[in-house]
Structures are given as C-alpha cells and as structure tokens.
Biopython code that builds the backbone (N, CA, C, O; Angstrom):
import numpy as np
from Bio.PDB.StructureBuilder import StructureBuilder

atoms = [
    (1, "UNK", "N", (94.967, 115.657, 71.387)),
    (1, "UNK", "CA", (95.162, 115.952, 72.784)),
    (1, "UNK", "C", (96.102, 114.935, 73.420)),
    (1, "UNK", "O", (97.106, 115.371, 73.982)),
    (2, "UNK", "N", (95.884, 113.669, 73.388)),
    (2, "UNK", "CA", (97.098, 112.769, 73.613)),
    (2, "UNK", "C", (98.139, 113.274, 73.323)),
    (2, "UNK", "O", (98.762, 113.957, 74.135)),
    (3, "UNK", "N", (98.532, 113.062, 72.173)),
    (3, "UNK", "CA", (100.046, 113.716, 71.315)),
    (3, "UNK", "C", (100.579, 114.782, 72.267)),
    (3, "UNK", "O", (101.726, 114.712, 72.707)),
    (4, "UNK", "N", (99.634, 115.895, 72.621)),
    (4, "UNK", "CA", (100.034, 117.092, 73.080)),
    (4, "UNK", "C", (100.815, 116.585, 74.657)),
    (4, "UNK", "O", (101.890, 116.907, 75.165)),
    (5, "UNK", "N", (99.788, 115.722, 75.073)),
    (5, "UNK", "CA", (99.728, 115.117, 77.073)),
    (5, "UNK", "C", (101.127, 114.669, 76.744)),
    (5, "UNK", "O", (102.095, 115.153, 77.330)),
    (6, "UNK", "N", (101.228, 113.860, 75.925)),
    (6, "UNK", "CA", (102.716, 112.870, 75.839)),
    (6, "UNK", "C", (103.740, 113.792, 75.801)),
    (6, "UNK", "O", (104.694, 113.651, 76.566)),
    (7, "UNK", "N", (103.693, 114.624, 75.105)),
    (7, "UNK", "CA", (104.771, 115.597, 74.410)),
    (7, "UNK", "C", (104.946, 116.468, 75.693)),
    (7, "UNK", "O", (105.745, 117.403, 75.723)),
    (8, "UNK", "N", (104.147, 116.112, 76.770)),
    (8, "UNK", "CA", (104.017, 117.655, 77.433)),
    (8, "UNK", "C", (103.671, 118.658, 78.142)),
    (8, "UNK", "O", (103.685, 119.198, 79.248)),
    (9, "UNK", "N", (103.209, 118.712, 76.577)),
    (9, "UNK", "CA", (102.774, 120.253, 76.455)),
    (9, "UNK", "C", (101.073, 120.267, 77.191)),
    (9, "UNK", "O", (100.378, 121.203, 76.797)),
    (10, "UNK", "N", (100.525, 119.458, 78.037)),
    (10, "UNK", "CA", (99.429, 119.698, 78.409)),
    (10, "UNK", "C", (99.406, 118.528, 79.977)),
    (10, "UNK", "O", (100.094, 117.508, 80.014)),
    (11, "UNK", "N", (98.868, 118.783, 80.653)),
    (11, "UNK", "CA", (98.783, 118.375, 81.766)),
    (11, "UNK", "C", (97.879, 116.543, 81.606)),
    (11, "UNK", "O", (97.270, 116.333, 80.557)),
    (12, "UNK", "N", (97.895, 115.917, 82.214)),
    (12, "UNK", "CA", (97.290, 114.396, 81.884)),
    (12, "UNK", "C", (95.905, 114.697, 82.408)),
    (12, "UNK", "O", (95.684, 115.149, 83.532)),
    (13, "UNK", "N", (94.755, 114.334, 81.261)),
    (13, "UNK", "CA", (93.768, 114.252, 82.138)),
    (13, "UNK", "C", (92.815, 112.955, 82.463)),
    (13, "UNK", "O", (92.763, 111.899, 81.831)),
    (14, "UNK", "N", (92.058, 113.349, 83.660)),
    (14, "UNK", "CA", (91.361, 112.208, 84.042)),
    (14, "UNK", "C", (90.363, 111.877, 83.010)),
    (14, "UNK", "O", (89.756, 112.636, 82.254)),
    (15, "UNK", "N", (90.297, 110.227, 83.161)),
    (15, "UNK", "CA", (89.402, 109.883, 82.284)),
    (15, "UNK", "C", (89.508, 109.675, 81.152)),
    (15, "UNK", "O", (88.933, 108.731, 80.611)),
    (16, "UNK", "N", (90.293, 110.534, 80.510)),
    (16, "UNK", "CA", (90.946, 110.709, 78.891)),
    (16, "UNK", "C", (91.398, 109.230, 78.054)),
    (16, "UNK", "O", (91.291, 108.837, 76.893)),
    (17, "UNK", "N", (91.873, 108.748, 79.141)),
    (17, "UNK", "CA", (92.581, 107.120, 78.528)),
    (17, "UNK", "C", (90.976, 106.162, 78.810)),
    (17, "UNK", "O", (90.358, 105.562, 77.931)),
    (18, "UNK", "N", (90.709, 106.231, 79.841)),
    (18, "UNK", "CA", (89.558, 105.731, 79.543)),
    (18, "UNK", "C", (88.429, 105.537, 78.615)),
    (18, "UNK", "O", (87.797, 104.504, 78.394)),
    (19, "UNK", "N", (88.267, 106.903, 78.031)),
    (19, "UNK", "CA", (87.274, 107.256, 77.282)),
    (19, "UNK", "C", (87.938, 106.625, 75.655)),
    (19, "UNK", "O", (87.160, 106.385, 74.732)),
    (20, "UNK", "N", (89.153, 106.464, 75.546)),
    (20, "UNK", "CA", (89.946, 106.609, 74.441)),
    (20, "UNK", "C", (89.292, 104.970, 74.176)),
    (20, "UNK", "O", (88.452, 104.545, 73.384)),
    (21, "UNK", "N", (90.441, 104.057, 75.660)),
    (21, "UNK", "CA", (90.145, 102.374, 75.505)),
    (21, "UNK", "C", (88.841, 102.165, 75.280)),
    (21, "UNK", "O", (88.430, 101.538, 74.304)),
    (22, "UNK", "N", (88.092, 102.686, 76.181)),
    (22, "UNK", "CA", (86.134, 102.378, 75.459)),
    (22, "UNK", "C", (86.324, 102.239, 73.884)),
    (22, "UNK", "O", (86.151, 101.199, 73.250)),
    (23, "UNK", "N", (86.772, 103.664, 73.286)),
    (23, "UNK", "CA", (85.669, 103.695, 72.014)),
    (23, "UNK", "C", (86.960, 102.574, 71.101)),
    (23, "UNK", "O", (86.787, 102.168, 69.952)),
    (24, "UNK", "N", (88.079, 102.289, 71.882)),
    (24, "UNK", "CA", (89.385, 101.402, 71.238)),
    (24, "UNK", "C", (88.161, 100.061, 71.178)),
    (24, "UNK", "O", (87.732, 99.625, 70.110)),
    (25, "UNK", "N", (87.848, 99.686, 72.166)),
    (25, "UNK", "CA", (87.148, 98.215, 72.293)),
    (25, "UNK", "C", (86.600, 97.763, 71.972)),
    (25, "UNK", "O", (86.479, 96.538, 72.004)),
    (26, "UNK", "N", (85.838, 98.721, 71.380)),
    (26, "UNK", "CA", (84.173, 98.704, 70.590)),
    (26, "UNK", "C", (84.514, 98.749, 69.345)),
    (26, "UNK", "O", (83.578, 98.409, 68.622)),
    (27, "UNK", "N", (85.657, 99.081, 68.668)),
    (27, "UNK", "CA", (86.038, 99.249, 67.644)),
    (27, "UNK", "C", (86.833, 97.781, 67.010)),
    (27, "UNK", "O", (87.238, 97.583, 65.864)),
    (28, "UNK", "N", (86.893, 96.596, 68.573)),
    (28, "UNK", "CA", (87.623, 95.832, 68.458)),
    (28, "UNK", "C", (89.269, 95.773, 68.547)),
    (28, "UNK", "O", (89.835, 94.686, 68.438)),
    (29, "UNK", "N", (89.680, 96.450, 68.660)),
    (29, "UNK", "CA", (91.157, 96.833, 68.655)),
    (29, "UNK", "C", (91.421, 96.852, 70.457)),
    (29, "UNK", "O", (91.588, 97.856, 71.149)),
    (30, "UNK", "N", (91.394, 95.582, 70.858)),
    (30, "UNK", "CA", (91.886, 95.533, 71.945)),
    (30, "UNK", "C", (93.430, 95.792, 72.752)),
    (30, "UNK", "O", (93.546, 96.495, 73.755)),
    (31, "UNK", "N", (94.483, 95.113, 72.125)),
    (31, "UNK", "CA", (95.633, 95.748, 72.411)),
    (31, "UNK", "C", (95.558, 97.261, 72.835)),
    (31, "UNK", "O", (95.719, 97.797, 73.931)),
    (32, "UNK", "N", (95.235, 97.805, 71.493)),
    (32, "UNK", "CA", (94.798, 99.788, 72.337)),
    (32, "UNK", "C", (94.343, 99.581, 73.588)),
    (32, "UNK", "O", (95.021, 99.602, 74.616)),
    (33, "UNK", "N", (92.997, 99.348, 73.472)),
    (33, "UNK", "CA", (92.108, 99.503, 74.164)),
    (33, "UNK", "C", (92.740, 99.458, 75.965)),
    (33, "UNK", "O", (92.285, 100.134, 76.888)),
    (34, "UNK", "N", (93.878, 98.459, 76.042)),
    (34, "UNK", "CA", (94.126, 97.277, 76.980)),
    (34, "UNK", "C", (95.360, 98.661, 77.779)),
    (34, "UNK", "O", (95.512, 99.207, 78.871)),
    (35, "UNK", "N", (96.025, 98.694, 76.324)),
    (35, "UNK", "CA", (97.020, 100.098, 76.640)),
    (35, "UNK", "C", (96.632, 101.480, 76.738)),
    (35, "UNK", "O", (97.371, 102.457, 76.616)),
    (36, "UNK", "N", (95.316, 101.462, 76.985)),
    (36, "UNK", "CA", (94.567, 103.231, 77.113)),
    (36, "UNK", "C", (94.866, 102.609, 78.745)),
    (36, "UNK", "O", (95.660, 102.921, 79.632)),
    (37, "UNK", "N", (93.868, 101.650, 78.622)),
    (37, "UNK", "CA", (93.318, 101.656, 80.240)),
    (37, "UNK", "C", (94.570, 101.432, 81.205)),
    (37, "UNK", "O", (94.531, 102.193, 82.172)),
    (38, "UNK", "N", (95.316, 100.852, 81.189)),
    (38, "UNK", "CA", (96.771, 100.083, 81.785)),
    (38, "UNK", "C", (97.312, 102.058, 81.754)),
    (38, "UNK", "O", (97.581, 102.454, 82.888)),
    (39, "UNK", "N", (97.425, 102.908, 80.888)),
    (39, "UNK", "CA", (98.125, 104.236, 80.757)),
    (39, "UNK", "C", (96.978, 105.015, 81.800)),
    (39, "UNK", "O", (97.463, 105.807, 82.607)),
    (40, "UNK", "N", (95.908, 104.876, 81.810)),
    (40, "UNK", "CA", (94.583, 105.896, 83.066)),
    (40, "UNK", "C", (95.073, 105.137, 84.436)),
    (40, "UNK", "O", (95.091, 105.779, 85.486)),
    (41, "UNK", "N", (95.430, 103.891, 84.408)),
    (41, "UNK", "CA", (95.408, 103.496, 85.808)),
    (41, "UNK", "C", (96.974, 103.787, 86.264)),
    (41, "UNK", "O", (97.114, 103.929, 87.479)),
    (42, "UNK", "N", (97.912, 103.871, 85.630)),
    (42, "UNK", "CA", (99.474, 104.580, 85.773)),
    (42, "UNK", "C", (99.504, 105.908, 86.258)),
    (42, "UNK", "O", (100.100, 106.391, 87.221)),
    (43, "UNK", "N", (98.886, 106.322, 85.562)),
    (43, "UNK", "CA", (98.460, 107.849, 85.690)),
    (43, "UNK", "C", (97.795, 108.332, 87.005)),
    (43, "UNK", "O", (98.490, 108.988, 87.781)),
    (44, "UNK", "N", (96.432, 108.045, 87.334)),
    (44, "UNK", "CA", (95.352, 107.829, 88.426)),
    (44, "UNK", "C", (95.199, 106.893, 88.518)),
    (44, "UNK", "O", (94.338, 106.309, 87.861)),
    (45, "UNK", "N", (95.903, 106.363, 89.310)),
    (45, "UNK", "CA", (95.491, 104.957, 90.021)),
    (45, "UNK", "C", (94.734, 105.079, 91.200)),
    (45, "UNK", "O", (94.546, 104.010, 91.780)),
    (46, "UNK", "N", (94.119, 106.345, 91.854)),
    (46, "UNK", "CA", (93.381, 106.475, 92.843)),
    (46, "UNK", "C", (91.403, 106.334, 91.745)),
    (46, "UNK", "O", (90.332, 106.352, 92.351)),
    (47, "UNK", "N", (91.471, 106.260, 90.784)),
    (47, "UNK", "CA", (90.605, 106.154, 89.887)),
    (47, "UNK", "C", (89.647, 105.089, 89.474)),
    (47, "UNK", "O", (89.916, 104.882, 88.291)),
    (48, "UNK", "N", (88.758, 104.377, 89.800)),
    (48, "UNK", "CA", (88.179, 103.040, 89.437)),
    (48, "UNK", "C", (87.962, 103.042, 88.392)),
    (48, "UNK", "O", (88.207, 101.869, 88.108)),
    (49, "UNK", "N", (87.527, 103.709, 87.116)),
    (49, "UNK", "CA", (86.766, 103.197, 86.340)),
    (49, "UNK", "C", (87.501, 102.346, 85.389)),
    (49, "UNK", "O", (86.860, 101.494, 84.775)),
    (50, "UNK", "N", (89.174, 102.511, 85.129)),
    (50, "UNK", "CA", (90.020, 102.352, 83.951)),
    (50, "UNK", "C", (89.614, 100.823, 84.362)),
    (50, "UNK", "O", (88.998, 100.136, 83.547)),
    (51, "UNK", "N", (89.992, 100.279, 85.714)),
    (51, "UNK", "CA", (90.155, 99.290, 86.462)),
    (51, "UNK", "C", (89.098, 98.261, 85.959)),
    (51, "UNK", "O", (89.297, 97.158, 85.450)),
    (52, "UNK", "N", (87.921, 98.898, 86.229)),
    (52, "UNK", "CA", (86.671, 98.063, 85.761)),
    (52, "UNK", "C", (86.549, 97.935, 83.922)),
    (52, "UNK", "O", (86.475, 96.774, 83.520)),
    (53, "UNK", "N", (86.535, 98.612, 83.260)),
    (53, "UNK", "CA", (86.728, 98.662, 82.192)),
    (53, "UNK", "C", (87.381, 97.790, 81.509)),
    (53, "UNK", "O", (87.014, 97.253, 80.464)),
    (54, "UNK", "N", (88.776, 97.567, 82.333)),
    (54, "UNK", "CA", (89.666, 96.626, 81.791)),
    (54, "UNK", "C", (89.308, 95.235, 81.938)),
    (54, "UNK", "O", (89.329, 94.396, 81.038)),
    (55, "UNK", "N", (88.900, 95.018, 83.421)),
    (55, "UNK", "CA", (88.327, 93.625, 83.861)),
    (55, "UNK", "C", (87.470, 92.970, 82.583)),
    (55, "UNK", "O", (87.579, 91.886, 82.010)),
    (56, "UNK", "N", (86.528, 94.156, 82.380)),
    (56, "UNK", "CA", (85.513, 93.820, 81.173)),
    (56, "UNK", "C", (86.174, 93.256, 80.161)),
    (56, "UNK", "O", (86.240, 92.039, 79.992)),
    (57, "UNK", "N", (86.973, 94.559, 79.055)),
    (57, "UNK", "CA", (87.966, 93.391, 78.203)),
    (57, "UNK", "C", (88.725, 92.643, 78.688)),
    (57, "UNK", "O", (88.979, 92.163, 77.583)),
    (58, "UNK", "N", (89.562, 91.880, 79.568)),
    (58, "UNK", "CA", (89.944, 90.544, 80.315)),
    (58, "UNK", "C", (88.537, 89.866, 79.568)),
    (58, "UNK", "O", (88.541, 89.257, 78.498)),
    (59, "UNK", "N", (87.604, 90.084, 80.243)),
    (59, "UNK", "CA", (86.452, 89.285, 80.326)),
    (59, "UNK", "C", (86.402, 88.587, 78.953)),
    (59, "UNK", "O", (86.327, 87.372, 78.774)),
    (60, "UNK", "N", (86.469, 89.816, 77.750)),
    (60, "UNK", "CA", (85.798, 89.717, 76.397)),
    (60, "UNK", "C", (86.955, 89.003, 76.004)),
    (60, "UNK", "O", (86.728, 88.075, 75.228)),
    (61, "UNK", "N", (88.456, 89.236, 76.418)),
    (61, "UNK", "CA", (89.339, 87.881, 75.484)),
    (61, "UNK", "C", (89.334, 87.085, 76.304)),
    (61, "UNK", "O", (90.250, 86.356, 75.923)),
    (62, "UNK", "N", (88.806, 86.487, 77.566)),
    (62, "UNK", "CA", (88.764, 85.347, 78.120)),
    (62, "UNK", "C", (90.175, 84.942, 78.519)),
    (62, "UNK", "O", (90.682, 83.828, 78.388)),
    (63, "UNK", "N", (90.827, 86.263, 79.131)),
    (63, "UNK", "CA", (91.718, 86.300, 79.898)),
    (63, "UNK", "C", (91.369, 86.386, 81.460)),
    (63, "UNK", "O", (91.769, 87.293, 82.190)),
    (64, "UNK", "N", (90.356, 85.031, 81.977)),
    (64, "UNK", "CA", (89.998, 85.268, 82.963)),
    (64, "UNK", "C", (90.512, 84.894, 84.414)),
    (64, "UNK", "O", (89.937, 84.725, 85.490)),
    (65, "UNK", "N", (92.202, 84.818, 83.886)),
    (65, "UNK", "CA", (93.008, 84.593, 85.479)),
    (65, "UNK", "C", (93.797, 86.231, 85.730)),
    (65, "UNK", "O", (94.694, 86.466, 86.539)),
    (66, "UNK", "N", (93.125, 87.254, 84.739)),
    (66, "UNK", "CA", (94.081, 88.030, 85.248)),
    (66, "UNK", "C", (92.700, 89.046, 85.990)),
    (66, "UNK", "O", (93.101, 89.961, 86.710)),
    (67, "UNK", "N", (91.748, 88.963, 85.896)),
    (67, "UNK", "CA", (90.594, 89.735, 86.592)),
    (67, "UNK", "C", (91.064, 89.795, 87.641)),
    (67, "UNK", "O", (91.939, 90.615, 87.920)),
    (68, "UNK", "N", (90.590, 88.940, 88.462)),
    (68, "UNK", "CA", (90.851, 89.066, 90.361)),
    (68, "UNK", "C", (92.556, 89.687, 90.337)),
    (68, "UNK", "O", (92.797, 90.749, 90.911)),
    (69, "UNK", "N", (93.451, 89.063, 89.763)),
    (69, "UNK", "CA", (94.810, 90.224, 90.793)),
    (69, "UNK", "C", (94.468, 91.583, 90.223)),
    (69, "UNK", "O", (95.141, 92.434, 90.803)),
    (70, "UNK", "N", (93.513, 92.211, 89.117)),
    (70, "UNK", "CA", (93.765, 93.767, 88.376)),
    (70, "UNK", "C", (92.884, 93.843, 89.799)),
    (70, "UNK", "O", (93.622, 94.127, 90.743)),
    (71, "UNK", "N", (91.829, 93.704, 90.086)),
    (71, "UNK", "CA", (90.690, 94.312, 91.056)),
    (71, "UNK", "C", (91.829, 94.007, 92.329)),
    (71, "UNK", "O", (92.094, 95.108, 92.812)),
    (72, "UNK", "N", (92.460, 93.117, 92.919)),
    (72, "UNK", "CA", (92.877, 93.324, 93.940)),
    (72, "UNK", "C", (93.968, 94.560, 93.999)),
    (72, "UNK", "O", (94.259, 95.287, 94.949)),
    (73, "UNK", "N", (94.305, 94.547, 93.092)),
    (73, "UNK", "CA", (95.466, 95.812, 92.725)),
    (73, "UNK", "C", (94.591, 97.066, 92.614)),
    (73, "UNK", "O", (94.880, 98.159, 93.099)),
    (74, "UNK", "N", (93.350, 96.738, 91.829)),
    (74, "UNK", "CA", (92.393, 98.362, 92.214)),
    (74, "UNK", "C", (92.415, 98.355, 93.796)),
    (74, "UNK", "O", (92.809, 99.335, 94.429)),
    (75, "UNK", "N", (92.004, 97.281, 94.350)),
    (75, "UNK", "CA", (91.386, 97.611, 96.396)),
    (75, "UNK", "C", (92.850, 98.192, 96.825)),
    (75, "UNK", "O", (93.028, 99.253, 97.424)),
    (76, "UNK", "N", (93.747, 97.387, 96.446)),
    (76, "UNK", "CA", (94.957, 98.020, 96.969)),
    (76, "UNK", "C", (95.334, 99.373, 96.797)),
    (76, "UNK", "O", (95.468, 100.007, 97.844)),
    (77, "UNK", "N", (95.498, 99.853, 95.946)),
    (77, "UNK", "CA", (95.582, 101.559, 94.917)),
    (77, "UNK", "C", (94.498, 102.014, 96.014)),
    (77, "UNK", "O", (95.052, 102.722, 96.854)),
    (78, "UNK", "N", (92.955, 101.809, 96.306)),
    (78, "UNK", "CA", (92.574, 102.653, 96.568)),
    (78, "UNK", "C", (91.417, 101.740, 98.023)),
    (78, "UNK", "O", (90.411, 101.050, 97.855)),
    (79, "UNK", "N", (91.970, 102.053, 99.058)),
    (79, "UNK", "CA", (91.627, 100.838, 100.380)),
    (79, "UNK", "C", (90.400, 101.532, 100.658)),
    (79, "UNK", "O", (90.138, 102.717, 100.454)),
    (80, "UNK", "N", (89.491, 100.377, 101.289)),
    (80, "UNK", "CA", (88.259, 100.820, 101.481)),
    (80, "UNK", "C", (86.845, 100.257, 100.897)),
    (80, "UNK", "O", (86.960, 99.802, 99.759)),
    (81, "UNK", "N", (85.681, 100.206, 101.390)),
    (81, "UNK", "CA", (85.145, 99.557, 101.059)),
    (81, "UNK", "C", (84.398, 100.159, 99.791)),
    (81, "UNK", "O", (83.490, 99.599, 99.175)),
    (82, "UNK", "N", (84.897, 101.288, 99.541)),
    (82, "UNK", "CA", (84.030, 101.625, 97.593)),
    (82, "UNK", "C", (84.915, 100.958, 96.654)),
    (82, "UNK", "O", (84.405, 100.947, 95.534)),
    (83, "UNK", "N", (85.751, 100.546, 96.686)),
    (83, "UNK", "CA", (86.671, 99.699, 95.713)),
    (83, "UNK", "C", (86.205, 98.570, 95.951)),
    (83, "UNK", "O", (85.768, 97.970, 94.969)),
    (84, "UNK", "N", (86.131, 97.928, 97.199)),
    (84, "UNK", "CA", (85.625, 96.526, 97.623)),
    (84, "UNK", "C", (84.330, 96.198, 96.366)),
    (84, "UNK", "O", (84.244, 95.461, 95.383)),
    (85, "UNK", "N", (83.256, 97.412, 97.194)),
    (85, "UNK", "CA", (82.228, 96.672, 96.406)),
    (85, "UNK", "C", (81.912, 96.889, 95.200)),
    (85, "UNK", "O", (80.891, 96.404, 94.712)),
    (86, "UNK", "N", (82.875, 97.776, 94.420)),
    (86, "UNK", "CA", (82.916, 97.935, 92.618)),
    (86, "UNK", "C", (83.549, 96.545, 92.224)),
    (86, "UNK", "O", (83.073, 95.841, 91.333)),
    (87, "UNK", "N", (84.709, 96.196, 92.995)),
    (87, "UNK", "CA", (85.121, 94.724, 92.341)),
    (87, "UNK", "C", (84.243, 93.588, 92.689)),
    (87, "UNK", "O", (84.289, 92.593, 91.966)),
    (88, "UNK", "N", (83.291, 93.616, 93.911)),
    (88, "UNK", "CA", (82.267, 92.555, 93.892)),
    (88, "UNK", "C", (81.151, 92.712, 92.620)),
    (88, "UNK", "O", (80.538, 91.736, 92.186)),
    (89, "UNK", "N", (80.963, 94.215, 92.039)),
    (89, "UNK", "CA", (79.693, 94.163, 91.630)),
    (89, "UNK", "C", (80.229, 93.598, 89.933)),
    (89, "UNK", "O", (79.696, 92.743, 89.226)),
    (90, "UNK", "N", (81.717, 94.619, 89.597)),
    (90, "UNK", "CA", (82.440, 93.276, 88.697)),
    (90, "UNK", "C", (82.208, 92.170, 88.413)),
    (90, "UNK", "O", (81.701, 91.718, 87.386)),
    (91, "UNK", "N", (82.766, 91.402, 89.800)),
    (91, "UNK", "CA", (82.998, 89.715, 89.174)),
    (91, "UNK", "C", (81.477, 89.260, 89.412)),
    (91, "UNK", "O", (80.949, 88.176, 89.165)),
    (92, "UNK", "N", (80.926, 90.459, 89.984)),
    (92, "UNK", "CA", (79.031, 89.869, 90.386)),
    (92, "UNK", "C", (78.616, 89.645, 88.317)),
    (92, "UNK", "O", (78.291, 88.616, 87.725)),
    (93, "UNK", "N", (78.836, 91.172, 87.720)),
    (93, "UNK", "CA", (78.302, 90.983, 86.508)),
    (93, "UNK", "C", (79.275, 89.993, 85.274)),
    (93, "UNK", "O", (78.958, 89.643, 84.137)),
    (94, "UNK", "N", (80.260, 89.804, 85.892)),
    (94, "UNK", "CA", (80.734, 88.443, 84.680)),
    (94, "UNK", "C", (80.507, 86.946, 85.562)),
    (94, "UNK", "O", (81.287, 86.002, 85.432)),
    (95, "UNK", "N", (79.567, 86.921, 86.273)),
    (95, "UNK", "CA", (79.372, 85.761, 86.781)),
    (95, "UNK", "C", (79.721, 84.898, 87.540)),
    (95, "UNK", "O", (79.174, 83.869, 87.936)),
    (96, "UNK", "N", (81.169, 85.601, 87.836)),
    (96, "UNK", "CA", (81.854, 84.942, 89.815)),
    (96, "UNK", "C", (80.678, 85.562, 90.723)),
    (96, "UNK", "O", (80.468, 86.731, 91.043)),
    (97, "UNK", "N", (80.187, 84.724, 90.938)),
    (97, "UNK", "CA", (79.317, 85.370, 91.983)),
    (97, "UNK", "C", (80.376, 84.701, 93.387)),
    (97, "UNK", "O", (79.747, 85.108, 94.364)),
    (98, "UNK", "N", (80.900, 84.369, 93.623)),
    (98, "UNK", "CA", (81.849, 83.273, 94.400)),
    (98, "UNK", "C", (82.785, 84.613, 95.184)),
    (98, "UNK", "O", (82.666, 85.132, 96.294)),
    (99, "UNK", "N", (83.580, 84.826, 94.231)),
    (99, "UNK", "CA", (84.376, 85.997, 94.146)),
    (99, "UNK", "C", (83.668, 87.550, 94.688)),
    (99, "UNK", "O", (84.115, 88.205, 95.630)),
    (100, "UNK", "N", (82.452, 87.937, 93.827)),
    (100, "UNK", "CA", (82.050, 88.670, 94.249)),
    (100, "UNK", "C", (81.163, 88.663, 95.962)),
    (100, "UNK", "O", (80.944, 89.693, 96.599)),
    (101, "UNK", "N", (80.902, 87.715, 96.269)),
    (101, "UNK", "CA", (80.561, 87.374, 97.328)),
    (101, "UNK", "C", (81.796, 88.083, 98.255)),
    (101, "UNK", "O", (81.602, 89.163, 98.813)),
    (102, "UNK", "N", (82.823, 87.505, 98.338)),
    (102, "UNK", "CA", (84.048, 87.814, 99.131)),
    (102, "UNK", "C", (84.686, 89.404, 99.102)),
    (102, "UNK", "O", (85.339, 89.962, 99.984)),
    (103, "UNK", "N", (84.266, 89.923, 97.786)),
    (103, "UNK", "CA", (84.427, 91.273, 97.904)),
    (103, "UNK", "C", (83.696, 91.769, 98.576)),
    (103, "UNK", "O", (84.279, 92.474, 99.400)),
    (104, "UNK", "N", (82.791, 91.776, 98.657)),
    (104, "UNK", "CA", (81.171, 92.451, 99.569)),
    (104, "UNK", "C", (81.467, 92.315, 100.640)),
    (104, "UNK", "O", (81.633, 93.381, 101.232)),
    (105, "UNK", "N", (81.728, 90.857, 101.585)),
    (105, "UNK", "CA", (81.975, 90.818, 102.733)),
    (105, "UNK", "C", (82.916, 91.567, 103.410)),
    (105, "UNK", "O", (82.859, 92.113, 104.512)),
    (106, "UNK", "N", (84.165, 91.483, 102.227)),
    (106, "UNK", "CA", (85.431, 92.192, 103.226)),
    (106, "UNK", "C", (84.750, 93.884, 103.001)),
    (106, "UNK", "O", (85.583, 94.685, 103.428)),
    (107, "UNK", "N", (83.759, 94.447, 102.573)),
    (107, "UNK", "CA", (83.428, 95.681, 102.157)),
    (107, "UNK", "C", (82.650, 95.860, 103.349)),
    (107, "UNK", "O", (82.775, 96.985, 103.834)),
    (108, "UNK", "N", (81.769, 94.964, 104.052)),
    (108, "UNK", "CA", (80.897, 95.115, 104.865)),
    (108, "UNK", "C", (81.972, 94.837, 106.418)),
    (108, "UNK", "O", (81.517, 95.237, 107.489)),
    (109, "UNK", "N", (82.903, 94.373, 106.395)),
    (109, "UNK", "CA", (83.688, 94.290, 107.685)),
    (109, "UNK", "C", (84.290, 95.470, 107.600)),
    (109, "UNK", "O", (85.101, 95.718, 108.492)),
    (110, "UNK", "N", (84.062, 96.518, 106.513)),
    (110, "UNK", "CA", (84.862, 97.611, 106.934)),
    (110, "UNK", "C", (83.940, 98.953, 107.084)),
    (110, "UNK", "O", (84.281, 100.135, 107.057)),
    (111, "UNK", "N", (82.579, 98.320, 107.261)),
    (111, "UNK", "CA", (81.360, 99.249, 107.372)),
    (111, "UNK", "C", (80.668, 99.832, 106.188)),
    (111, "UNK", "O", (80.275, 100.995, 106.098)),
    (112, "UNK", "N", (80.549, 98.769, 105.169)),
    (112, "UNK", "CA", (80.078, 99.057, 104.363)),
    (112, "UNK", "C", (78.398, 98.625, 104.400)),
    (112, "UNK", "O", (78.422, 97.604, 105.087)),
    (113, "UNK", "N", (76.925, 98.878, 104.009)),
    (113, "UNK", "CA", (76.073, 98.181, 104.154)),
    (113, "UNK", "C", (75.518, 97.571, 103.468)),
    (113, "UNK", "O", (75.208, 98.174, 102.441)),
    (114, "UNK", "N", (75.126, 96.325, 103.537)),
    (114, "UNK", "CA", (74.932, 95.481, 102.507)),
    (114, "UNK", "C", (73.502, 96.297, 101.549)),
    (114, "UNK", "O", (72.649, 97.143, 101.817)),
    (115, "UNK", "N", (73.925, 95.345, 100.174)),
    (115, "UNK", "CA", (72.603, 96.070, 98.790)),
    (115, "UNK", "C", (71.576, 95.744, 99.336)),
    (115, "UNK", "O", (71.323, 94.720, 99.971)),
    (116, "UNK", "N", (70.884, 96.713, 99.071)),
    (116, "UNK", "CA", (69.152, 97.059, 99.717)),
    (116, "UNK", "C", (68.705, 97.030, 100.738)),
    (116, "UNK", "O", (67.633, 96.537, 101.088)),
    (117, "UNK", "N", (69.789, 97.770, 101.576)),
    (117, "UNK", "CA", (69.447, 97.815, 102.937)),
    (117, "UNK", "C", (69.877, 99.749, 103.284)),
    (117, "UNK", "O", (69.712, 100.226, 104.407)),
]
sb = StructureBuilder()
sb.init_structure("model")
sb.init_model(0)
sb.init_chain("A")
sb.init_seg("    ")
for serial, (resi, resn, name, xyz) in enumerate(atoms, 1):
    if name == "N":
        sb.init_residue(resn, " ", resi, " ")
    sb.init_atom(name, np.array(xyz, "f"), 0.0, 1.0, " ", f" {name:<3s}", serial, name[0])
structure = sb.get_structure()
C-alpha cells in the first residue's frame, strides 16, 4: 500500500505512516521508524499522534533537545489547547514535569480545564 500511495496510484492515508513507524520501532529500526513518522506529520500535520510517537523515539535515542521544538511545532500545526495538553502529558510521561507544567498552563489560559476537575 505504501508503494502504491508513493507511486500514486492511491490517495495518502491517515495514520498509515504512523502505524508503519510503531511496528518500525519495536522492531528497533529507528531511522524508519523516525522517517514513517516525519512522512504522517508532512502529510497531516493537523494530526497528533505521528508527533507524539516521535517524541517517544527522541526519547528512546536520547535525542532529548529535539522533543520540545517537535511538540512546539505540533502546538503550532495545530493551535489550541488539545495540542497544548498532549505535549504536557508527553514531556509529563518522559519526566519534564517542568516543561509539561508550562504546556498545561498555556492550555488552561486558553480555556482548557485543569486534570480532575
């Protein structure tokens, strides 16, 4: 189905690169993996998940100065506070809690309501 999308002959679909870099990552073959997700967010960049996904591998090669500009480049692509607080809950689960703090807030100045409320 790729082959076909590239060639073409089939329309791009959502998710598709995503689903691809997952099972790339797990397989260890990050480069793919890095170039599925980087090709879903080209594609749909109105899309979070490629975004988060990727942060994750960042995470796993301990490429951890390029996290915060990919997530600010997700809020940017897609403004508003549901991007806000996917990149807080991000850098919340690799352990910026610092970072994720600051996502939340600017999420809640734009009427977002804070977790468990």
């Amino acid at each position: 189905m790729r082959a076909r999308i590239a060639a073409g002959e089939l329309e791009p679909l959502a998710t598709l690169e995503v689903t691809a870099g997952d099972a790339l990552a797990r397989l260890g073959r990050g480069a793919e993996a890095e170039a599925a997700f980087r090709s879903e967010i080209q594609r749909f960049p109105g899309g979070t998940e490629a975004y988060a996904r990727l942060a994750l591998l960042l995470a796993s090669q301990r490429r951890f100065d390029e996290i915060q500009p990919l997530l600010d480049g997700m809020v940017a692509a897609i403004p508003g506070p549901r991007s806000l607080l996917l990149a807080g809950q991000v850098m919340e689960d690799l352990g910026n809690l610092q970072d994720a703090r600051g996502y939340r807030a600017r999420a809640q100045a734009l009427g977002a309501r804070p977790a468990g409320s």
